[in-house]
N, C-alpha and C positions, 0 to 999 in steps of 0.2 A: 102413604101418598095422599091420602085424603085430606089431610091439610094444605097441602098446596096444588091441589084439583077442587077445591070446595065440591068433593064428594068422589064417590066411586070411578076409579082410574084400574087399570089396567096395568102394571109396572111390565112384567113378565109373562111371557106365552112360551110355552115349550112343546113338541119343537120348535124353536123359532124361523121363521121365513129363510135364513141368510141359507139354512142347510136342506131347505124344501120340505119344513112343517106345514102344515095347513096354513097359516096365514100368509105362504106365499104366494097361495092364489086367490086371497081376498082383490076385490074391485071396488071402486068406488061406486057407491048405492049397494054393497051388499048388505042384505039382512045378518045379523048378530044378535042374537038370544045372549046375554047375560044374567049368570043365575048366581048371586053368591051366597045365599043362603045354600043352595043347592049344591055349589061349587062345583058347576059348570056352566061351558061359554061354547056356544054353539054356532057353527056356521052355515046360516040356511040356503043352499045355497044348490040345486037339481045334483046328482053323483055325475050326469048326462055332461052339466056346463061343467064340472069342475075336471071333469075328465079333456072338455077340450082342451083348457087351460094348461094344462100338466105338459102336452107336447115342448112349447115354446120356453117352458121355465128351463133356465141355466143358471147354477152358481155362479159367484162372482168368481173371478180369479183369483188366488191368492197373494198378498205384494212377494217379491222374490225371499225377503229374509225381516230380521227383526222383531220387534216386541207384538206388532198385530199378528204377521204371520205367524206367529207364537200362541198366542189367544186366539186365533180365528181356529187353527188346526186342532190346538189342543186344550183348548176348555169345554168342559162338558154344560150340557146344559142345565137351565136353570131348576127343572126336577131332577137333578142330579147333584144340585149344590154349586155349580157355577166355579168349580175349583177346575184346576188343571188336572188332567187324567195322570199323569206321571207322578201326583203327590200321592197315590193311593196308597194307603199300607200294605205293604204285602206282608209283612208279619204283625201277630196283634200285639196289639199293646200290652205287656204286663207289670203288673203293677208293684212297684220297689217292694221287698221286704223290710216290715216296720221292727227295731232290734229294741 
């Protein structure tokens, strides 16, 4: 992303806001510590306010059917690989015998 942010961007945050990770209770003016050497990204933010905040959060609805309701439901998140839950292997892979 850095080439088309001219510098340090943000692409991905997990959990993400939509399923009520932490950044669904970011506000405008709040404090964010970014650390990437560090590799973490901190929200300064009292437990006191964040906890008001939490009451009034609701997911969005889901649409009734189709390709989002599809992704919205069943893609995992982006520390998880951003793949759909149902592609998991449930047997491992083994590997052909070489004759």
């Amino acid at each position: 992303m850095s080439r088309t942010s001219c510098g340090t961007c943000i692409a991905l945050v997990s959990p993400e806001a939509a399923v009520g990770g932490p950044s669904a209770l970011v506000r405008t003016g709040d404090r964010i510590v970014l650390d990437v050497a560090g590799r973490r990204l901190e929200l300064r933010v009292p437990e006191d306010k964040l906890a008001r905040r939490r009451p009034p959060w609701r997911p969005r609805a889901l649409p009734g059917r189709g390709g989002k309701r599809l992704y919205l439901s069943r893609a995992r998140q982006a520390h998880e690989g951003c793949d759909f839950d149902f592609l998991e292997a449930i047997v491992p892979m083994v590997e052909p015998a070489i004759h």
